[in-house]
N, C-alpha and C positions, 0 to 999 in steps of 0.2 A: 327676708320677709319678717317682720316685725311681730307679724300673731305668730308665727313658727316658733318664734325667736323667745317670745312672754311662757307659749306652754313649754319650751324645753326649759326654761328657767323654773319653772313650776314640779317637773320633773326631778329635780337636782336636789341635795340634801341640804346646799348651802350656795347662793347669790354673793359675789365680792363686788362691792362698789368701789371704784379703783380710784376713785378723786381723792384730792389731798391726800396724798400718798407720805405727805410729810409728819400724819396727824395719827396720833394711835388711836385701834378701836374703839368705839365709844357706844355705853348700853343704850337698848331704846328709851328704857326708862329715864336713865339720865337728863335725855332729849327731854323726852314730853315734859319733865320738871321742870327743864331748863328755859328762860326770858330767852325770845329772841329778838334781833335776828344771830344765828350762831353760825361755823363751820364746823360739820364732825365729818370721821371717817367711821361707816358702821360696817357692820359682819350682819348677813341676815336673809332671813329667807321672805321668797315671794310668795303669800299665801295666797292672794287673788288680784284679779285688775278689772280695773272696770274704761269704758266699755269692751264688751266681749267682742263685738266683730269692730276692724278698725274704720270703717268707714261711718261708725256712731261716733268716732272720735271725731270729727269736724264739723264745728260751728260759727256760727255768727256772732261776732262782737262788736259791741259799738264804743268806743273810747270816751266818748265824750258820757253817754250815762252810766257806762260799766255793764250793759246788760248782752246777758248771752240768749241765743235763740237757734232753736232747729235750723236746719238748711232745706228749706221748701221743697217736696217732692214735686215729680213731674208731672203729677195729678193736679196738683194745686195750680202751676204755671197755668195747665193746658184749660181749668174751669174758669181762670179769670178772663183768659182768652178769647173762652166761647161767650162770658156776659160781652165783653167789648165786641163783638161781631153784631149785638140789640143795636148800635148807636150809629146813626147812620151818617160818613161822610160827610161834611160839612164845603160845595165845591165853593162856597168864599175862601175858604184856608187851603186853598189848592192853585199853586204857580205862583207863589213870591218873588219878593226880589230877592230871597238869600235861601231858597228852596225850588228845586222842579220836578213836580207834581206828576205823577203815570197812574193811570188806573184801568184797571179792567175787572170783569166777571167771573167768577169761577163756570166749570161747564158741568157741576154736577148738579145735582138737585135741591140741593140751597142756594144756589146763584147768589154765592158768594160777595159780594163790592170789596176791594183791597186798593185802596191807593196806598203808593214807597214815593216816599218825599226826600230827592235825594238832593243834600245839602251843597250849596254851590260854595267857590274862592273865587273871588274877582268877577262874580257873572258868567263862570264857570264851573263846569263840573268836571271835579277831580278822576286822576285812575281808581279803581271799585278798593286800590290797597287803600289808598288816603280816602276811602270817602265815608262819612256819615250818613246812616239814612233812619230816616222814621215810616213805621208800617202801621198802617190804621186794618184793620179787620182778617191780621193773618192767623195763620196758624200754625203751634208749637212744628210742624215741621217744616213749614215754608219761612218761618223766623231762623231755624236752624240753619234751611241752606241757602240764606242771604249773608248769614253769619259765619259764613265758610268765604264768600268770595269779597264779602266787602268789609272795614275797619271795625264797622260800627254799627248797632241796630240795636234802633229804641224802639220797641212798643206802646203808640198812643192811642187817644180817641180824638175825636171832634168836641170844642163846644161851641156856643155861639160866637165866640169870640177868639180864640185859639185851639192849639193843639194841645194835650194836655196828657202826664204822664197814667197808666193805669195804676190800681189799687199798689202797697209796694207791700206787698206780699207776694207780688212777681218782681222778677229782677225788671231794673229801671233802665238796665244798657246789655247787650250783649258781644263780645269782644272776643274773638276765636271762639274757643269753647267753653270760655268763661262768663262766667253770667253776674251779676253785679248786684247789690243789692243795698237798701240805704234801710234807715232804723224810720220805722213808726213814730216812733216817742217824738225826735230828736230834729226831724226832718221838717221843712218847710215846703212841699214839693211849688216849686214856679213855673209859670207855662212854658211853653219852648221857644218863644219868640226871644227869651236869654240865652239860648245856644246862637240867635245870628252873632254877637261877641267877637263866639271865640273864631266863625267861622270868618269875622273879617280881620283874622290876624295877617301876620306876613305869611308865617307855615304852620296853620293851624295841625296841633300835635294828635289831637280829641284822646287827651287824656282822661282815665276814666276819675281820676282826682278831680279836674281842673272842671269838668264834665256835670261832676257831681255839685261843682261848686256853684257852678253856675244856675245849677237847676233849685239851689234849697235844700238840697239832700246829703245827710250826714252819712257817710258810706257807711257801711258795716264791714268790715274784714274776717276773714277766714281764720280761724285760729283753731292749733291742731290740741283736743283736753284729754291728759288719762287720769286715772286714779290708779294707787298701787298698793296695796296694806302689806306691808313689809313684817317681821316678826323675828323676833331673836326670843332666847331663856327669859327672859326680865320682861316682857310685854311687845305692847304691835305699835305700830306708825304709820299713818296713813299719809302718802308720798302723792304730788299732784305734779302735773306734768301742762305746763301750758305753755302756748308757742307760736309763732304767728307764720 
């Protein structure tokens, strides 16, 4: 365990960093003087780190603008959700030739409308392992457990003319229990009728790259940040740690 791992280092009177083991030790001071980029071997203690619990340690990056961003709580998913539950079905965009269309009612007392538009190969539909599908008016737990039995599940709405991704402050794809997410800035989102594509390849993959590609959307990746202020006799060094 990693946070066990940072306080018992915090604990100890003296941290060994064991790289370049070929290199004698070298002051901090030295360092911050010193042009980089360099290699040293230092002696030194861990004063603090940041973030304090590790799961503030994982964020979103977007490669192509450099920006980093929170990882959207399950509050946020669940409110975009319920605006897209206002838009109501659109049954023109219902039963394609490279989509078939299911819908029904919920039986509680919003009488729910949810069409799953599940992505066809060859004018067929695939096993639920291989299959993509898109859900118009679900909800964060009914999203979850379509995302358990089938490849792939996008969250849309209706327009008058196609199907179309939601806000991307929610994830754009969901894939086991990994949830997908593309950059605001950077993103072009395009309607869904660029996923029929991929779905008339020979073995369509629905990878979440090729996915994203298709749609306008610059993914954003996972990457793991800490911060570390290191300290020796001679001054501190602040140590960053990023990681994908």
């Amino acid at each position: 365990d990693l946070e066990l791992h940072l306080q018992r280092c915090q604990q100890l009177s003296v941290t060994v960093l064991t790289d370049h083991q070929d290199l004698s030790n070298t002051e901090l001071k030295t360092i911050t003087n010193s042009p980089a980029p360099q290699q040293y071997r230092i002696r030194a203690k861990l004063r603090t780190y940041k973030p304090q619990k590790l799961h503030q340690s994982v964020k979103l990056h977007c490669s192509k603008c450099n920006s980093l961003q929170e990882v959207p709580d399950r509050d946020a998913f669940d409110l975009i959700l319920c605006d897209s539950v206002g838009t109501a079905p659109n049954p023109e965009l219902q039963n394609t030739s490279w989509y078939e269309s299911v819908t029904w009612t919920t039986q509680d007392q919003k009488k729910r409308e949810i069409v799953i538009h599940f992505v066809k190969h060859d004018e067929m539909l695939q096993h639920p392992e291989d299959t993509l599908l898109m859900i118009e008016g679900g909800t964060l737990k009914e999203i979850w457990k379509l995302a358990k039995r089938f490849k792939c599940v996008i969250p849309v709405r209706s327009t008058e003319d196609d199907l179309e991704l939601l806000d991307l402050s929610a994830p754009f794809l969901l894939q086991g229990n990994v949830k997908y997410y593309g950059c605001k800035q950077c993103s072009t989102p395009k309607p869904m009728k660029n996923l029929s594509s991929i779905a008339a390849e020979q073995q369509p993959s629905w990878e979440p790259t090729e996915i994203a590609q298709v749609l306008g959307i610059e993914l954003l990746q996972y990457v793991f940040i800490m911060k570390f202020t290191l300290v020796d006799e001679t001054g501190a060094l602040n140590a960053y740690l990023f990681d994908y």
